[in-house]
C-alpha positions in Angstrom: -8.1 13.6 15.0 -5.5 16.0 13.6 -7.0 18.4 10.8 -3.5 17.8 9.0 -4.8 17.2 5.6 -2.3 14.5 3.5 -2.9 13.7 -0.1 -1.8 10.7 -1.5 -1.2 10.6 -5.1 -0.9 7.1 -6.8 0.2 6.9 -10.8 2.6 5.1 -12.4 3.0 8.1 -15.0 5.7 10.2 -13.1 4.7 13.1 -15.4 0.9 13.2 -14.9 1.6 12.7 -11.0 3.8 15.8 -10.7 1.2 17.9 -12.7 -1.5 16.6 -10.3 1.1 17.4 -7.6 1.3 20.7 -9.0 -2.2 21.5 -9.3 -3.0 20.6 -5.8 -0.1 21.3 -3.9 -1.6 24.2 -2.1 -4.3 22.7 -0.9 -2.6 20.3 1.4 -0.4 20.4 4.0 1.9 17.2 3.1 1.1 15.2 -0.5 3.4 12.1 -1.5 3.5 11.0 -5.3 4.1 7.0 -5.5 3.6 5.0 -8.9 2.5 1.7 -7.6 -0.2 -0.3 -5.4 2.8 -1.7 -3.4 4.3 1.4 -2.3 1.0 3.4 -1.6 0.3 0.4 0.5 3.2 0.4 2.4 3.1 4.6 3.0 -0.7 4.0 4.3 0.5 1.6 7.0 2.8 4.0 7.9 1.4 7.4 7.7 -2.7 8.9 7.9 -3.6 9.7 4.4 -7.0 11.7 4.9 -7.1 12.0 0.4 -6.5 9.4 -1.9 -6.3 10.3 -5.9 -5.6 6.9 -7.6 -5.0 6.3 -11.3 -7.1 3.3 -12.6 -4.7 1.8 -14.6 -1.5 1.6 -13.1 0.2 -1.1 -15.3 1.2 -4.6 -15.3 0.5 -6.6 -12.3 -1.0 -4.1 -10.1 -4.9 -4.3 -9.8 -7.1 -1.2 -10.9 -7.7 1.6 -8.7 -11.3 0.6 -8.6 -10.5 -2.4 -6.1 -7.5 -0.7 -4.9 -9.1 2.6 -3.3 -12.3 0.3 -1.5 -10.0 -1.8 0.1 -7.5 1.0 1.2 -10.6 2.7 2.6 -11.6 -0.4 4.6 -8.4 -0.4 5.9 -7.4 3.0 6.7 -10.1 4.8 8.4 -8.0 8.1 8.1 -9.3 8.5 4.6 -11.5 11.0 4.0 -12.1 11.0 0.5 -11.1 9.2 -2.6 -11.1 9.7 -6.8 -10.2 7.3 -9.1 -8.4 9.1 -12.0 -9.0 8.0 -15.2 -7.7 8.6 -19.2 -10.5 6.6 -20.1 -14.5 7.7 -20.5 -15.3 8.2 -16.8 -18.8 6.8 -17.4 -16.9 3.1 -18.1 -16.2 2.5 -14.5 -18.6 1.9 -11.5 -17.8 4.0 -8.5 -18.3 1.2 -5.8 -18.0 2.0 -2.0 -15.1 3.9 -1.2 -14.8 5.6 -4.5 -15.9 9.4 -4.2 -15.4 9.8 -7.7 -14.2 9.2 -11.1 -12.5 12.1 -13.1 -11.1 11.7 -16.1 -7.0 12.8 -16.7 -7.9 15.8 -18.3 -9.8 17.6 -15.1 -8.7 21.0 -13.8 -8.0 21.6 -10.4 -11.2 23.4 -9.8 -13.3 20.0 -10.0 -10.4 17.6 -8.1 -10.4 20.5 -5.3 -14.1 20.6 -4.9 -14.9 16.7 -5.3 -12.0 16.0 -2.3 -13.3 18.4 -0.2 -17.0 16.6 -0.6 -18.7 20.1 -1.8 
């Protein structure tokens, strides 16, 4: 397995992706920003994506990032690790299988950095 480490970030907020683009940049070697399920779906048939940040709510007619990131996880082995971003109380949601976390919006880089490299 390659130790290329791609993160894939998933909002449909193009503004709060870039900054989360910006923050972690460095970190990876490749990162793609998408807004929607459908296009996140399509890049993880195409591509490994060993780290997945995924907002919860990413608008109309998309399903939340808490069944989202499971099933991309069952699917895509590659995966490493996984956060569901939130701008709601983190302690709302249930971190299921799959999930690594749940980090609300307003997280520095520090705590994203250290929860997807599991330490």
């Amino acid at each position: 397995m390659s130790s290329k480490k791609v993160l894939l970030i998933v909002d449909d907020t193009p503004n709060v992706g870039r900054a989360m683009a910006r923050m972690l940049n460095r970190h990876f070697d490749e990162l793609h920003l998408l807004t929607c399920a459908a296009e996140a779906a399509a890049l993880l048939g195409q591509e490994p994506v060993t780290h997945v940040i995924c907002d919860q709510c990413l608008g109309e007619g998309d399903p939340p990032g808490t069944d989202l990131v499971p099933r991309w996880r069952r699917e895509h082995p590659s995966i490493e690790r996984a956060v569901i971003l939130t701008g709601l109380d983190p302690t709302t949601l249930l971190a299921g299988p799959g999930i690594d976390a749940i980090v609300s919006k307003l997280a520095g880089s520090e705590e994203l950095v250290r929860i997807l490299k599991g330490s």
